[in-house]
TIRO-2110 file (N, C-alpha, C; in Angstrom, 1 decimal):
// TIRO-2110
-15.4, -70.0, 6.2, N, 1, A
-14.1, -70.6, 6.5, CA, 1, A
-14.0, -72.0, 5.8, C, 1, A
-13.2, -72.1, 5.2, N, 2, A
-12.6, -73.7, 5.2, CA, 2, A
-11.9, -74.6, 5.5, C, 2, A
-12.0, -74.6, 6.9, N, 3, A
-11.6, -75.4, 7.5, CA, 3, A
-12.4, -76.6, 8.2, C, 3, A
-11.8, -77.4, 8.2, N, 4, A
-12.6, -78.6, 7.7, CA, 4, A
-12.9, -78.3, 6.4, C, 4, A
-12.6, -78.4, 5.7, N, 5, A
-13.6, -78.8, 4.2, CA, 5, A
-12.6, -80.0, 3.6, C, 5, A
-13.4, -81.3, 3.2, N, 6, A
-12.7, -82.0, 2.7, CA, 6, A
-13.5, -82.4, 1.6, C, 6, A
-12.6, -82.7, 0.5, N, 7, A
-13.1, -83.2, -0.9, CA, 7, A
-12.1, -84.2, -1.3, C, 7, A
-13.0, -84.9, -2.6, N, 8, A
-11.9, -86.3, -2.9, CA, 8, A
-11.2, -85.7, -4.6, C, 8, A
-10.3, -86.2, -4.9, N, 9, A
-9.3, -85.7, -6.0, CA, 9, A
-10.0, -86.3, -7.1, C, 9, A
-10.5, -86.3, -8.0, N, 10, A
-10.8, -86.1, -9.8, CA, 10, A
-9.8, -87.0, -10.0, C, 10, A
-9.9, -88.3, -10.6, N, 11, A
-8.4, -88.6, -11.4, CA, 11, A
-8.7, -88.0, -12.6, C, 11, A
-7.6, -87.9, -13.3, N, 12, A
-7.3, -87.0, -14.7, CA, 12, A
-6.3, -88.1, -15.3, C, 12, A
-5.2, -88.5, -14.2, N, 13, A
-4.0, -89.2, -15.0, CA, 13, A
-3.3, -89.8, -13.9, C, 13, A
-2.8, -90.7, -14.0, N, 14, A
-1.3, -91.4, -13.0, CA, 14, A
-2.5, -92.3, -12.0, C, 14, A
-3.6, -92.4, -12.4, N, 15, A
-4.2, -93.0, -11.1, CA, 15, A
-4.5, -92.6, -9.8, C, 15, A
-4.5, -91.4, -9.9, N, 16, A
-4.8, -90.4, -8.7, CA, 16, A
-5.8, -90.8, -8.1, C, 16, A
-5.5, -90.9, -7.0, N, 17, A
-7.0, -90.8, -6.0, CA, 17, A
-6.8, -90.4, -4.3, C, 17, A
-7.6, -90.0, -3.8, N, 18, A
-7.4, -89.4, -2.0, CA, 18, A
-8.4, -88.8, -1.5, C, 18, A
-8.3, -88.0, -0.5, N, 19, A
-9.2, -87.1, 0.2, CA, 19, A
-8.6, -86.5, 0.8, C, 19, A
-8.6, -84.9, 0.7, N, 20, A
-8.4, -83.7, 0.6, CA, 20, A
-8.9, -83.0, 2.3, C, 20, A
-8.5, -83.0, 2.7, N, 21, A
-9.2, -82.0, 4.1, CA, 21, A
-8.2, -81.3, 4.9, C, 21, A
-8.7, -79.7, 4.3, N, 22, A
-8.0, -78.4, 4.7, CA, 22, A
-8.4, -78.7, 6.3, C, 22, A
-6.8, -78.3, 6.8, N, 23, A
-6.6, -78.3, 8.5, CA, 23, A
-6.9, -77.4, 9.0, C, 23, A
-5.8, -76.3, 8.3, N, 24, A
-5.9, -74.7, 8.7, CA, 24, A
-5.4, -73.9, 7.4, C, 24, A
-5.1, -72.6, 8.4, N, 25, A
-4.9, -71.6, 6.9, CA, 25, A
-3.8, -71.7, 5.9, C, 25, A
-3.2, -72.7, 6.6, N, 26, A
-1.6, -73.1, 6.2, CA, 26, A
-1.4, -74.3, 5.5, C, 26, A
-2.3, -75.6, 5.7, N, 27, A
-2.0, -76.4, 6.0, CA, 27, A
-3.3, -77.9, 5.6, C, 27, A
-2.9, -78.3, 4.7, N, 28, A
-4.2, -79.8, 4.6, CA, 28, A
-3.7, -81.0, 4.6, C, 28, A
-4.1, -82.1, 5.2, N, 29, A
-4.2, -83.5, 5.2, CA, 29, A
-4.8, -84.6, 4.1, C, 29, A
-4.1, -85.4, 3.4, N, 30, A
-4.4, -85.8, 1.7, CA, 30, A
-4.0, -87.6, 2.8, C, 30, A
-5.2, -88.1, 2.4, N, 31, A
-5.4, -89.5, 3.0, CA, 31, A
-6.1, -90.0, 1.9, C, 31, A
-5.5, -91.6, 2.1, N, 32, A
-6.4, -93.0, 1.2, CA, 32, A
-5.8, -92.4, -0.2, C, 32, A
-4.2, -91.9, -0.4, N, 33, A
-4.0, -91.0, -1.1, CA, 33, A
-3.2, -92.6, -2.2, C, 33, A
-3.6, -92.4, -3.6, N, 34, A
-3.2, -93.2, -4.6, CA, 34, A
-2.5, -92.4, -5.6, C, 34, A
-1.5, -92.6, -6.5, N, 35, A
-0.7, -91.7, -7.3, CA, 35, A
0.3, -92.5, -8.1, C, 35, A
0.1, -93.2, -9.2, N, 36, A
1.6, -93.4, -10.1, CA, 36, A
2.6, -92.8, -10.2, C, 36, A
3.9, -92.5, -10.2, N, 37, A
5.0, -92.2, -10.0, CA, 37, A
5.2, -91.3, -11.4, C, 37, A
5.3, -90.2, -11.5, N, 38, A
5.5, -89.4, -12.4, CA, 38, A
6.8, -89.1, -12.9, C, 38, A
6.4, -88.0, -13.2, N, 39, A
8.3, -87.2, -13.2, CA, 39, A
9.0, -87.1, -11.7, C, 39, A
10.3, -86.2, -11.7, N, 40, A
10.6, -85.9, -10.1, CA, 40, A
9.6, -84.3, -10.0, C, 40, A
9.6, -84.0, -10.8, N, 41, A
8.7, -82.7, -10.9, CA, 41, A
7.1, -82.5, -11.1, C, 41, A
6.9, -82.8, -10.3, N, 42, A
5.7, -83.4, -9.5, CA, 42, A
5.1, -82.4, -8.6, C, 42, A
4.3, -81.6, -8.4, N, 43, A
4.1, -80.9, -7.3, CA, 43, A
2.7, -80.5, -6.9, C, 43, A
2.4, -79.9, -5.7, N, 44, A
1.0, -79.4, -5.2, CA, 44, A
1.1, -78.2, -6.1, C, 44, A
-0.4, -77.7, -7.0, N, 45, A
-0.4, -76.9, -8.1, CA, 45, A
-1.7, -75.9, -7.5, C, 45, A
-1.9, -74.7, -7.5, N, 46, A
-3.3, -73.8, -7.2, CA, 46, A
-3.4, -73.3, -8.2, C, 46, A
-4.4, -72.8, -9.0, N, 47, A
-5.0, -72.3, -10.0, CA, 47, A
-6.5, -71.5, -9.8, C, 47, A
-6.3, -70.7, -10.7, N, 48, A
-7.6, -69.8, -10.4, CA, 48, A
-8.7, -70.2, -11.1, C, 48, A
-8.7, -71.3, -11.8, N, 49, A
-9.9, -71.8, -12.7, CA, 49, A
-9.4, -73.1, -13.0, C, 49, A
-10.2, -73.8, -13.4, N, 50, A
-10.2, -75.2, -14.2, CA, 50, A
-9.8, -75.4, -15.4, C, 50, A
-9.5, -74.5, -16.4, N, 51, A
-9.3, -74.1, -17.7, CA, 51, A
-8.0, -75.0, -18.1, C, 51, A
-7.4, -75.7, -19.1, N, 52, A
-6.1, -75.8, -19.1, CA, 52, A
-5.6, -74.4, -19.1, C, 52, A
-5.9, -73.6, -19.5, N, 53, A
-5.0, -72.2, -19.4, CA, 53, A
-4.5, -71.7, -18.1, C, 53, A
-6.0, -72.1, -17.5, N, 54, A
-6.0, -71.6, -16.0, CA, 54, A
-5.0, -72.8, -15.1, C, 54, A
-4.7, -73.9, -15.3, N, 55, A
-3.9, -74.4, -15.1, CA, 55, A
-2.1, -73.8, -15.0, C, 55, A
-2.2, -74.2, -16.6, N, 56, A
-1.1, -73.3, -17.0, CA, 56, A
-0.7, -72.4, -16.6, C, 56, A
-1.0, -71.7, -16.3, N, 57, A
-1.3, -70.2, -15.3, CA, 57, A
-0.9, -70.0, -14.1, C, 57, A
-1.2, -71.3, -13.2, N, 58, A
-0.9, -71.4, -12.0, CA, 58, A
0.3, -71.6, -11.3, C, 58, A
0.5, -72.0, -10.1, N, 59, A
1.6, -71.5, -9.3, CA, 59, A
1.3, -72.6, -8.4, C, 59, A
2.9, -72.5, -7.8, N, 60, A
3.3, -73.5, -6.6, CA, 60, A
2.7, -73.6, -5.8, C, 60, A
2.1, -74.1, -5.0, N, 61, A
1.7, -73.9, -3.4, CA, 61, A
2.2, -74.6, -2.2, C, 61, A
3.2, -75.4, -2.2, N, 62, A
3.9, -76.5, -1.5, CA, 62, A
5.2, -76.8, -1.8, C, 62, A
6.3, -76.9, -1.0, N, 63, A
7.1, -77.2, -1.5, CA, 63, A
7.3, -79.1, -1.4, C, 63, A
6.5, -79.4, -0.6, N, 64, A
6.2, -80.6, -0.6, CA, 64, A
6.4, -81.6, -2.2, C, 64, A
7.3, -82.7, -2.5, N, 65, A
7.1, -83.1, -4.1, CA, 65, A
6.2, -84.3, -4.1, C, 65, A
6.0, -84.8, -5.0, N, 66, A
5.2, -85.5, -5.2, CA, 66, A
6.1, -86.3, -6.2, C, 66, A
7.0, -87.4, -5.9, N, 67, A
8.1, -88.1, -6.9, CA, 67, A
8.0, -89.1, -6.0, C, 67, A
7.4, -90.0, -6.2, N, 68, A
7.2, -91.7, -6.2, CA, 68, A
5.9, -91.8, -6.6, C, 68, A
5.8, -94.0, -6.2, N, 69, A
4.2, -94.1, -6.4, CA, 69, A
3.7, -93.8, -4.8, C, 69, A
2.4, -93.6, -4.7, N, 70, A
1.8, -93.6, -3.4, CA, 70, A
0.5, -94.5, -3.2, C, 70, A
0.3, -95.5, -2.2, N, 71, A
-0.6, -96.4, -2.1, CA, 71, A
-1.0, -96.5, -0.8, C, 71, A
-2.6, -95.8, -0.6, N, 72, A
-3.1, -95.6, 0.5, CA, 72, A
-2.6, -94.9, 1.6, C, 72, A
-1.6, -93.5, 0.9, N, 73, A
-0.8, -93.0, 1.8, CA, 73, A
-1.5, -92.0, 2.6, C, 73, A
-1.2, -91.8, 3.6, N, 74, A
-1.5, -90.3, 4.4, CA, 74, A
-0.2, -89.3, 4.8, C, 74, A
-0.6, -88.2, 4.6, N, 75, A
0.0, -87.4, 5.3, CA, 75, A
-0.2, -85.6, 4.9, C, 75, A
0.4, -84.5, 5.7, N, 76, A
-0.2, -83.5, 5.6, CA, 76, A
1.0, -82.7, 4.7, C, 76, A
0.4, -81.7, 4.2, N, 77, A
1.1, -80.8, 3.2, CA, 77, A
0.9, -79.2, 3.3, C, 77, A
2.2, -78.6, 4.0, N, 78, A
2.0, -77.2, 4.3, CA, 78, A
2.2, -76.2, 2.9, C, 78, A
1.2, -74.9, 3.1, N, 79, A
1.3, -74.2, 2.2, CA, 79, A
2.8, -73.3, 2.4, C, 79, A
2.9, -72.7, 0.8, N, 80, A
4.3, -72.1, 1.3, CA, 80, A
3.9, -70.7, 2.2, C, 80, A
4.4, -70.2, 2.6, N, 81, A
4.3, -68.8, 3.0, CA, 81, A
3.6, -67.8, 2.8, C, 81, A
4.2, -67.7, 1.3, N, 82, A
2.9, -66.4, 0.4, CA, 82, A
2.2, -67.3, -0.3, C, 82, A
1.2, -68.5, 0.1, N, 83, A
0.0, -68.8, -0.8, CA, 83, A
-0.7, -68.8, 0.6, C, 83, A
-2.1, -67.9, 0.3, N, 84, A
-3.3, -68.6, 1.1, CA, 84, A
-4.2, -69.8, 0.4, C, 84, A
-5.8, -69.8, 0.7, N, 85, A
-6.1, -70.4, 0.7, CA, 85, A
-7.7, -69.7, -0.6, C, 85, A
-7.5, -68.1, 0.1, N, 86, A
-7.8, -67.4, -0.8, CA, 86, A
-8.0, -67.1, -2.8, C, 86, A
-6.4, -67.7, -2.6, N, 87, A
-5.8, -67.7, -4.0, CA, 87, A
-6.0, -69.4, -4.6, C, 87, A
-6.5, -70.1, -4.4, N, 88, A
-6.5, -71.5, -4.7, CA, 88, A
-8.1, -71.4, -5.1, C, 88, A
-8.4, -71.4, -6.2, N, 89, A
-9.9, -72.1, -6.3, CA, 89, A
-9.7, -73.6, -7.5, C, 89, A
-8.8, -73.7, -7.9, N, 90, A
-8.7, -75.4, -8.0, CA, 90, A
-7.3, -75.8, -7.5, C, 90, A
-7.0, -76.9, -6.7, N, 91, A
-5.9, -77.7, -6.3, CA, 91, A
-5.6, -78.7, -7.3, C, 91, A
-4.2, -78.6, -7.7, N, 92, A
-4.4, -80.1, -8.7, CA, 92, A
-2.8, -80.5, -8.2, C, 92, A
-2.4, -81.5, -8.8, N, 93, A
-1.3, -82.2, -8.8, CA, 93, A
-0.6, -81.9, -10.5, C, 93, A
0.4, -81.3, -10.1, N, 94, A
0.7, -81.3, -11.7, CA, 94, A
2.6, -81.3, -11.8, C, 94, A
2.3, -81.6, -13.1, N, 95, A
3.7, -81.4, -13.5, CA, 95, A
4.6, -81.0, -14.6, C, 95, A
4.8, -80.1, -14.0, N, 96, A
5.2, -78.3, -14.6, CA, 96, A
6.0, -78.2, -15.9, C, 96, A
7.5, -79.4, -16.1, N, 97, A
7.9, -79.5, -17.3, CA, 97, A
7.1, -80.0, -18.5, C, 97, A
5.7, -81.0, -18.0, N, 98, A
4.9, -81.2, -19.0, CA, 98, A
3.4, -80.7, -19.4, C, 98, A
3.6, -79.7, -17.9, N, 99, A
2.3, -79.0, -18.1, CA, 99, A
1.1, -80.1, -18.1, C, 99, A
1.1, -81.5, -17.1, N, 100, A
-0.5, -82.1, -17.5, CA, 100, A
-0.4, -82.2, -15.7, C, 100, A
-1.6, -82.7, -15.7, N, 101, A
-1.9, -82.8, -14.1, CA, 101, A
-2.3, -84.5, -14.0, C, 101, A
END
């Protein structure tokens, strides 16, 4: 199970930083959460691998956006409907018109 499982975000880009901790099957909590203000197209991303391809690849998992800066924020972010938890073996923040995370 992973629940409870919490991990901290990789920056890659925008100054990302937080901590990650899956609630339930639905549902995780993103704290001490840091993020430069991207595009408006900004979103929670799941992917089946690490790959840029595997990126690329991937799919929504939140309708939650991710369009401001964020500094030391908290708050929780539900999955949509048809994504489990199953289907996610990397989480990233990305954004989809430019394809970088």
């Amino acid at each position: 199970s992973l629940l409870n499982y919490t991990s901290q975000f990789l920056m890659v880009q925008h100054q990302l930083r937080g901590v990650l901790t899956i609630l339930d099957d639905c549902s995780f909590k993103v704290s001490q959460f840091d993020m430069l203000q991207g595009s408006d197209n900004v979103s929670w991303w799941g992917a089946s691998g690490e790959t840029f391809e595997n990126l690329t690849r991937g799919f929504l998992i939140s309708d939650h956006k991710l369009n401001q800066t964020y500094k030391n924020d908290s708050f929780t972010v539900n999955l949509l409907k048809n994504v489990t938890w199953d289907q996610i073996k990397v989480l990233s923040v990305w954004d989809l018109p430019t394809a970088s995370d």
